[in-house]
C-alpha positions as YAML, in Angstrom:
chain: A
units: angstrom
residues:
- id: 1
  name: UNK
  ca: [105.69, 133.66, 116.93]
- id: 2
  name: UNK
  ca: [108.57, 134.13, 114.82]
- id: 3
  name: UNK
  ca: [107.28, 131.73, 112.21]
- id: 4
  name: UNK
  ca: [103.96, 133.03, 112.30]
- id: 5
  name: UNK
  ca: [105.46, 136.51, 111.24]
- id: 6
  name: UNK
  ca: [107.53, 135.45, 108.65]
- id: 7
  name: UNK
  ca: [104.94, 134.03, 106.88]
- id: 8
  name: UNK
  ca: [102.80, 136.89, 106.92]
- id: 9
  name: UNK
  ca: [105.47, 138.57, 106.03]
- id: 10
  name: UNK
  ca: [106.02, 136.38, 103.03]
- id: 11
  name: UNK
  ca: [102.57, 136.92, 102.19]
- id: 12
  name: UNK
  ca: [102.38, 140.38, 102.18]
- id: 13
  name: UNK
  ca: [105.32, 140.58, 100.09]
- id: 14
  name: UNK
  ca: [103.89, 138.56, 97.45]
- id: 15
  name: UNK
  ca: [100.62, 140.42, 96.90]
- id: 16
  name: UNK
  ca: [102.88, 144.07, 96.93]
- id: 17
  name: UNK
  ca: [101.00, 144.84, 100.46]
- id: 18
  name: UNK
  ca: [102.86, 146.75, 102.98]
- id: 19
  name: UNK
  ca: [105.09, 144.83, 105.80]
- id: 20
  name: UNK
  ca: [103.05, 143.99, 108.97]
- id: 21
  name: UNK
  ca: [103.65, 145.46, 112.20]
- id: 22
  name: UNK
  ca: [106.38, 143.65, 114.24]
- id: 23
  name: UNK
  ca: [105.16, 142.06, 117.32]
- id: 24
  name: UNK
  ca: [107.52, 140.47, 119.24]
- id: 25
  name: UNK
  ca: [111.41, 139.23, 117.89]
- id: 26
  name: UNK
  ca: [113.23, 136.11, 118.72]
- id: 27
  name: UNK
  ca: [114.85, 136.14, 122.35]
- id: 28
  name: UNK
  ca: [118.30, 136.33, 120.76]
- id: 29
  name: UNK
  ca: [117.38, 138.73, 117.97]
- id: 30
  name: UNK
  ca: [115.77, 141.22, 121.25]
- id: 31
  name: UNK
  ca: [119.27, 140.21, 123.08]
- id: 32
  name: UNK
  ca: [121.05, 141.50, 120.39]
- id: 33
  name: UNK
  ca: [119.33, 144.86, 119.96]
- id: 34
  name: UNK
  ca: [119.72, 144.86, 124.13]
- id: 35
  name: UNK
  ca: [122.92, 144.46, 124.12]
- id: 36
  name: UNK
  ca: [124.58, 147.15, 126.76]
- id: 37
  name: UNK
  ca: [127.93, 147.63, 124.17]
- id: 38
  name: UNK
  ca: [125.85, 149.07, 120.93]
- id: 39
  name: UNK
  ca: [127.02, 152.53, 120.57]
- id: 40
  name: UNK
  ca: [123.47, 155.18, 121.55]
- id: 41
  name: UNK
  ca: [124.01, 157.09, 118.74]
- id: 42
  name: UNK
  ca: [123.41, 153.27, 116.98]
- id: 43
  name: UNK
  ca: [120.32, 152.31, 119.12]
- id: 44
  name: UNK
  ca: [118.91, 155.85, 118.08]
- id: 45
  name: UNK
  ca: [118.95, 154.49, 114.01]
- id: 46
  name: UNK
  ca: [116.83, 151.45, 115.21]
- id: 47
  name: UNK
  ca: [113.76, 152.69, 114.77]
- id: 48
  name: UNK
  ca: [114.58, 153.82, 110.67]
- id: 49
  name: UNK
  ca: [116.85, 150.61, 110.05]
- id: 50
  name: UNK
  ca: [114.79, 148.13, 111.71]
- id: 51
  name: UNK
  ca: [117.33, 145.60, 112.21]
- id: 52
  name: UNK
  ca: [115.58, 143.53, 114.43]
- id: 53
  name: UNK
  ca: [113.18, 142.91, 111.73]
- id: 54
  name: UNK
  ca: [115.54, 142.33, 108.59]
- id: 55
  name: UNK
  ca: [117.06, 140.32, 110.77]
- id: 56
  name: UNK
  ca: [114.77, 137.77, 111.45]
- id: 57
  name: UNK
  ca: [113.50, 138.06, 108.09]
- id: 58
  name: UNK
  ca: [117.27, 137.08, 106.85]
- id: 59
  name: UNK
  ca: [116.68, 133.99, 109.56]
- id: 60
  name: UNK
  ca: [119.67, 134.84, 111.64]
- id: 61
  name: UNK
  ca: [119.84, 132.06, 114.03]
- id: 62
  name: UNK
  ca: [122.69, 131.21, 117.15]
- id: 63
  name: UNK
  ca: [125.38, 129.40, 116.11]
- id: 64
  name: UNK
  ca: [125.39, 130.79, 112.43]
- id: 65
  name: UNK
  ca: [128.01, 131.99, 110.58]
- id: 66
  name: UNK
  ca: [127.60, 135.14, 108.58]
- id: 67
  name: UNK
  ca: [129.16, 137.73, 106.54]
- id: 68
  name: UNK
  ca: [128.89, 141.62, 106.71]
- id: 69
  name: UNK
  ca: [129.38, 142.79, 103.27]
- id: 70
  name: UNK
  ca: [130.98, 146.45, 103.75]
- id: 71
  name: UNK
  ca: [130.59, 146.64, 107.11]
- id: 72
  name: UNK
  ca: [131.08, 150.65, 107.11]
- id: 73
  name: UNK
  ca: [130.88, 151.77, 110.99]
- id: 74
  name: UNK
  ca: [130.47, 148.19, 111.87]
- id: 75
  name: UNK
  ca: [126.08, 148.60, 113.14]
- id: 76
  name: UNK
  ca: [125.30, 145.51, 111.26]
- id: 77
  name: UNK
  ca: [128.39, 143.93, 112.85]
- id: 78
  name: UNK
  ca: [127.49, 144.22, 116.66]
- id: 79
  name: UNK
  ca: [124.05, 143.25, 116.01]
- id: 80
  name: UNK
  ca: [124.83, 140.17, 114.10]
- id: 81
  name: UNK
  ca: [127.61, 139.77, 116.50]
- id: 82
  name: UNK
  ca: [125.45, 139.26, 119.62]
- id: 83
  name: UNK
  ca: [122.15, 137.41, 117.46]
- id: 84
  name: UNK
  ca: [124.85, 134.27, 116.63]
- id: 85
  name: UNK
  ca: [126.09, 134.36, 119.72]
- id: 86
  name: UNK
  ca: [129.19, 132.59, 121.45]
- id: 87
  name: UNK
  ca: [128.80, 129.24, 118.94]
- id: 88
  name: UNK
  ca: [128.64, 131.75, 115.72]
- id: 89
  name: UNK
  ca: [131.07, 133.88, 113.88]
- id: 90
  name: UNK
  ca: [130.70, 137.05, 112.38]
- id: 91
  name: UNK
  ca: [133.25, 138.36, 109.31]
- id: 92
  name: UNK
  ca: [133.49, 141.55, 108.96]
- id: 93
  name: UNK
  ca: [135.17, 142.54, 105.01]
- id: 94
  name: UNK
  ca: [135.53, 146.32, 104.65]
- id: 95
  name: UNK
  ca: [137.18, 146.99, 101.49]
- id: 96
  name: UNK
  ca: [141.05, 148.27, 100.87]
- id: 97
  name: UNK
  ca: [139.44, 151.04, 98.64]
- id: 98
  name: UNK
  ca: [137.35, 152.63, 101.58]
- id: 99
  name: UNK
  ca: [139.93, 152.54, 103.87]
- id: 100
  name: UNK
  ca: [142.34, 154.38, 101.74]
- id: 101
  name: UNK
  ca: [139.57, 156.93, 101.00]
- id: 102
  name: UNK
  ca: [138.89, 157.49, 104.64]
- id: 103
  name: UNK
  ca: [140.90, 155.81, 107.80]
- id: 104
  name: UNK
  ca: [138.09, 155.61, 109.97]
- id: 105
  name: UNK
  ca: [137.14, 152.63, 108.16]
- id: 106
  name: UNK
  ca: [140.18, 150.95, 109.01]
- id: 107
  name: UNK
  ca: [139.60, 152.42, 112.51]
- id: 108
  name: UNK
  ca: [136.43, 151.34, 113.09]
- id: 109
  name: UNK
  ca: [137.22, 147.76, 111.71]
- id: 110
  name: UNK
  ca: [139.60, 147.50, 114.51]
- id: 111
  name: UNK
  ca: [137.66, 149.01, 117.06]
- id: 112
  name: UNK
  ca: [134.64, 146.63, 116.72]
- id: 113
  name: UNK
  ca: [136.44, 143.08, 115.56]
- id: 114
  name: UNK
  ca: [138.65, 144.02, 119.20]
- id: 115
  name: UNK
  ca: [135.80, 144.15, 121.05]
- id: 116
  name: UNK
  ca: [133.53, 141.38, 119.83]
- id: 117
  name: UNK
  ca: [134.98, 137.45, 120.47]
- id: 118
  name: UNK
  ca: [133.34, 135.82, 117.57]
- id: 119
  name: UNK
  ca: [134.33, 138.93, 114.64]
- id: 120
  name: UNK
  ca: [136.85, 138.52, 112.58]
- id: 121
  name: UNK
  ca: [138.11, 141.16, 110.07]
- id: 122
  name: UNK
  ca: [138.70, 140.51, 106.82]
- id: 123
  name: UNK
  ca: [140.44, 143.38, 104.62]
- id: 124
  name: UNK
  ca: [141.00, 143.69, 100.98]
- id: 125
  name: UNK
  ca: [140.26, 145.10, 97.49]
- id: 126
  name: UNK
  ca: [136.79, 144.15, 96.41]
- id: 127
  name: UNK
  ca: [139.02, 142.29, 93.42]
- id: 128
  name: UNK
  ca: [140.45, 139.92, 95.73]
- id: 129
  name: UNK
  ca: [137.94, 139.55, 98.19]
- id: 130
  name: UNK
  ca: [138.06, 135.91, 99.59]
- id: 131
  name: UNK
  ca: [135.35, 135.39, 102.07]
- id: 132
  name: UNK
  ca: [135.23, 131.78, 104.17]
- id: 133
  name: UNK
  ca: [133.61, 128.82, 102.88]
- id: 134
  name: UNK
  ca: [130.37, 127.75, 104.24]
- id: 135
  name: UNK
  ca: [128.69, 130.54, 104.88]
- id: 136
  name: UNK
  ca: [124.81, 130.87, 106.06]
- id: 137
  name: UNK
  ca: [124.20, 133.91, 105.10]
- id: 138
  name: UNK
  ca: [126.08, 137.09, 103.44]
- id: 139
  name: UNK
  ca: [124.21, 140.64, 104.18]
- id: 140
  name: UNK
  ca: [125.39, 143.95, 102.26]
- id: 141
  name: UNK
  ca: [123.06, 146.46, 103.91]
- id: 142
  name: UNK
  ca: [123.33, 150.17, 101.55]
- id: 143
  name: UNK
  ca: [126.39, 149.69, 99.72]
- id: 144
  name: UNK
  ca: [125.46, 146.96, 96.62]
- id: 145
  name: UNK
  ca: [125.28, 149.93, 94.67]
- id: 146
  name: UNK
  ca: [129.22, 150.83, 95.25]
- id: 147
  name: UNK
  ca: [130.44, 147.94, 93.38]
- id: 148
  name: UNK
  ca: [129.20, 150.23, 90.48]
- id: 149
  name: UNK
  ca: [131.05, 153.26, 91.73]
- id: 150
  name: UNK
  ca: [132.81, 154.66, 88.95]
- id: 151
  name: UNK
  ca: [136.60, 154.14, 90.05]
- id: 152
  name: UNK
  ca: [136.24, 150.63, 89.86]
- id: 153
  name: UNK
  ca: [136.52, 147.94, 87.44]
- id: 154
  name: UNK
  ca: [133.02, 147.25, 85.58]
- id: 155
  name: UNK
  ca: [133.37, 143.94, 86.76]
- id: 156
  name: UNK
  ca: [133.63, 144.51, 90.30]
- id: 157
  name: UNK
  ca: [129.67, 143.43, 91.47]
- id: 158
  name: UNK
  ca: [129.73, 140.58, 89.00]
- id: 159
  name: UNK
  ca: [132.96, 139.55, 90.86]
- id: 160
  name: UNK
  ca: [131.63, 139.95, 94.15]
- id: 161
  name: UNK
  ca: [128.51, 138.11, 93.76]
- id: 162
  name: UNK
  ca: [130.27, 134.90, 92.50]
- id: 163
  name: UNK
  ca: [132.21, 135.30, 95.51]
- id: 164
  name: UNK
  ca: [129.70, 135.41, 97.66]
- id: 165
  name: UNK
  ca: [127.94, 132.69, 95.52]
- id: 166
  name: UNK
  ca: [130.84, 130.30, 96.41]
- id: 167
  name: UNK
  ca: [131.42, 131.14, 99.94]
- id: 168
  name: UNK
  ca: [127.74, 130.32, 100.71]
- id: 169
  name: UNK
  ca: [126.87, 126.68, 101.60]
- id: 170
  name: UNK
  ca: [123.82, 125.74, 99.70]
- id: 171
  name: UNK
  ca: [120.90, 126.93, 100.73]
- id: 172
  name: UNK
  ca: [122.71, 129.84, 102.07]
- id: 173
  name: UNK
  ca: [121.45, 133.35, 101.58]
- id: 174
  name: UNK
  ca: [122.22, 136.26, 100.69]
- id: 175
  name: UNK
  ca: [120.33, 139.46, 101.36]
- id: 176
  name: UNK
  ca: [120.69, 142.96, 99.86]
- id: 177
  name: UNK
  ca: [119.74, 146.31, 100.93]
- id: 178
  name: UNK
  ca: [119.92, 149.32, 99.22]
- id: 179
  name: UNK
  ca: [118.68, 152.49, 98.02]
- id: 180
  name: UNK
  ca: [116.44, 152.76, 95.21]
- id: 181
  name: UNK
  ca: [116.85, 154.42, 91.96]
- id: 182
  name: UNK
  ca: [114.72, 154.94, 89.60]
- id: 183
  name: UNK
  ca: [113.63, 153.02, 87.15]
- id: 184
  name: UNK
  ca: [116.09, 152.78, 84.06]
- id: 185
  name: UNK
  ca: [118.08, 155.15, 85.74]
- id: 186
  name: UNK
  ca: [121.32, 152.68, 84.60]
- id: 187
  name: UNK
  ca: [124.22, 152.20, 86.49]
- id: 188
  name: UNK
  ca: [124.86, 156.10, 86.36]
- id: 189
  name: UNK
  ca: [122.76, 156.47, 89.30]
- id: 190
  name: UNK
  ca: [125.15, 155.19, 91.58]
- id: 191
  name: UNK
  ca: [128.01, 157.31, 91.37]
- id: 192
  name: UNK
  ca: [125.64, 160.43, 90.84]
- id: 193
  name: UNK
  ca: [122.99, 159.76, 93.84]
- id: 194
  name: UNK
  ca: [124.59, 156.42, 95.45]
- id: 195
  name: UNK
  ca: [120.98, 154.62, 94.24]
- id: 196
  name: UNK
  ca: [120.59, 151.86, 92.16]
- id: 197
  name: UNK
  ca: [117.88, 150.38, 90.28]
- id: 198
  name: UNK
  ca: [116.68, 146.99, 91.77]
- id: 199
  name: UNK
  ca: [116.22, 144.95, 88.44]
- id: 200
  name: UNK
  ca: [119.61, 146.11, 88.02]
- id: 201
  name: UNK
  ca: [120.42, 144.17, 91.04]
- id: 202
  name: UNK
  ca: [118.18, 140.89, 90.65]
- id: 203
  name: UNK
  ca: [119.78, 140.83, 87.20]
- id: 204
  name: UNK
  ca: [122.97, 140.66, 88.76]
- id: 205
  name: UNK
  ca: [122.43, 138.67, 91.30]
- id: 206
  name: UNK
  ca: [120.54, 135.75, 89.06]
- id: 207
  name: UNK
  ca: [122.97, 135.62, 86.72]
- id: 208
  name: UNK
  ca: [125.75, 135.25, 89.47]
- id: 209
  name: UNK
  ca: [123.29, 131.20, 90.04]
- id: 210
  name: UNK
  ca: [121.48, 132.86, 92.93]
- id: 211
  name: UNK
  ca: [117.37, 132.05, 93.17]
- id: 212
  name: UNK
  ca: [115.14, 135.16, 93.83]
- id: 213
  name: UNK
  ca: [113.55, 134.54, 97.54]
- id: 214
  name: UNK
  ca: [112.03, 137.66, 97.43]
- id: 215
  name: UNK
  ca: [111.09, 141.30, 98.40]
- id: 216
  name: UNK
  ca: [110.44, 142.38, 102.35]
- id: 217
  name: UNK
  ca: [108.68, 146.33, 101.74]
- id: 218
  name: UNK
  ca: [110.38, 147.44, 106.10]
- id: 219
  name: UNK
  ca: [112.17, 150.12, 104.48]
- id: 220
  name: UNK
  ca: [109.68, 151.30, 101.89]
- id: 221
  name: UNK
  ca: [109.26, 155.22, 101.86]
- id: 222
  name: UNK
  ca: [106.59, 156.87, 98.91]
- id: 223
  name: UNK
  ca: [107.60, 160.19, 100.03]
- id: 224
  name: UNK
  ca: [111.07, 159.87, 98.33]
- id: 225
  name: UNK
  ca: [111.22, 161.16, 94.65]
- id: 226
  name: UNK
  ca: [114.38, 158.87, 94.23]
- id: 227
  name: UNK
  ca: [115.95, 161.76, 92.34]
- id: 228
  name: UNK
  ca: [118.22, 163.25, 95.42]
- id: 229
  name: UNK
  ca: [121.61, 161.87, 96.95]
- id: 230
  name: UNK
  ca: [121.33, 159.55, 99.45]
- id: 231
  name: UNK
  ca: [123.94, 162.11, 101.22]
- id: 232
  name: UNK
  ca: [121.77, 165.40, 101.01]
- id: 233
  name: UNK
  ca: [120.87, 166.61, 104.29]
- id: 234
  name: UNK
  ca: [116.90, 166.69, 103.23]
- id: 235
  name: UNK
  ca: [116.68, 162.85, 102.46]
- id: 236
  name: UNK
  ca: [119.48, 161.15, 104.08]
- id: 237
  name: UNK
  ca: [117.80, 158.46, 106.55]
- id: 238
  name: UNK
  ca: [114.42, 158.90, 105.14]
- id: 239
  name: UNK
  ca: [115.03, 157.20, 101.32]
- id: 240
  name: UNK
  ca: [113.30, 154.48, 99.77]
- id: 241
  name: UNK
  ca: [115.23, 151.13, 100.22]
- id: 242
  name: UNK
  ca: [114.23, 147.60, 98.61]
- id: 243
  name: UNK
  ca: [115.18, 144.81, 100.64]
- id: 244
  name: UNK
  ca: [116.00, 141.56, 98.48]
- id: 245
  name: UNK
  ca: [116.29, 137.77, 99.60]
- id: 246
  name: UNK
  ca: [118.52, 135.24, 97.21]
- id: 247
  name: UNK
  ca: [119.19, 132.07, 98.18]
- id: 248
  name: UNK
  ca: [121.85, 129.50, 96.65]
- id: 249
  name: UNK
  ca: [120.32, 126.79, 95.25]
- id: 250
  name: UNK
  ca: [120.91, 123.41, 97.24]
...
């Protein structure tokens, strides 16, 4: 089942076509969503983050070991936690900047890497960010476009990305989520709106030796003008987001 989906997923992708329904996920993909420890008020996002399905589309597998890029309140974290199960490991970076902006960063770093076995924290400036070797895949789920936040160095997302390029094992992947901007917005947009334009990002990302896998349209919304912060009470949870697939070359 789960192959058949992907590759109508892949399929739909490729001729600009919608996403197709979700019929049933992978018993430990379902596990993970199941599992008793997620916080409600996380379950309750579910149904606008669709994690089970970026998931499986990001071919999380048991026994995998992965990387939460910015792991912010750590929702990404449990999932991925409980989908690699016992025989996997789950990092979990969360940068030095956001945790001196706000402590519950720091907090909730500790709170979920203390409660989850296979978690480990990792902490630093996005300039010395050092993730483990061997890595199968490296998700950054809404915050790609804060490596462009004004207060750090213009360099910082070219940086990251060769990080992550190295820390990948080939064949590894890497998978971005983010809000969109719009188009030739620049790298403005994400300090103003906390958007950023996606060819903005494939550039980036190609450039860092990466392969383009990809776009999945699950988080596609029309009704978004791409014009309002991601933060304003009228759009926040309801904005367009593009979902890209890179994969380092073998």
């Amino acid at each position: 089942m789960a192959r058949i989906w992907m590759m109508a997923a892949a399929a739909a992708v490729s001729l600009g076509a919608a996403a197709p329904a979700w019929s049933a996920p992978p018993a430990h993909i379902a596990a993970a969503l199941a599992d008793g420890s997620r916080p409600a008020e996380e379950v309750g996002r579910d149904a606008a983050r669709k994690p089970g399905e970026l998931l499986e589309w990001s071919a999380v597998q048991p026994g995998q070991k992965v990387a939460d890029l910015v792991m912010g309140g750590g929702y990404f974290t449990r999932i991925l936690s409980a989908a690699v199960g016992p025989k996997g490991h789950v990092y979990a970076y969360q940068p030095e900047e956001f945790i001196k902006f706000q402590a519950s960063y720091g907090e909730n770093q500790k709170k979920v890497a203390g409660a989850y076995a296979n978690v480990t924290p990792i902490t630093s400036t996005f300039a010395d960010l050092d993730l483990p070797d061997s890595l199968d895949l490296v998700l950054t789920v809404q915050n790609y476009h804060d490596f462009h936040l004004t207060p750090f160095p213009k360099d910082t997302a070219q940086k990251v990305n060769a990080e992550v390029f190295k820390s990948l094992k080939p064949g590894g992947l890497y998978v971005i989520v983010d809000h969109v901007a719009l188009p030739g917005s620049g790298l403005g947009a994400a300090m103003k709106v906390h958007r950023i334009d996606p060819s903005i990002v494939k550039a980036e990302v190609e450039a860092a030796g990466f392969k383009f896998e990809g776009e999945n349209a699950l988080l596609k919304d029309a009704a978004d003008p791409h014009t309002a912060n991601v933060f304003d009470p009228a759009i926040r949870g309801k904005t367009d987001q593009f979902v890209y697939k890179f994969r380092k070359p073998k």
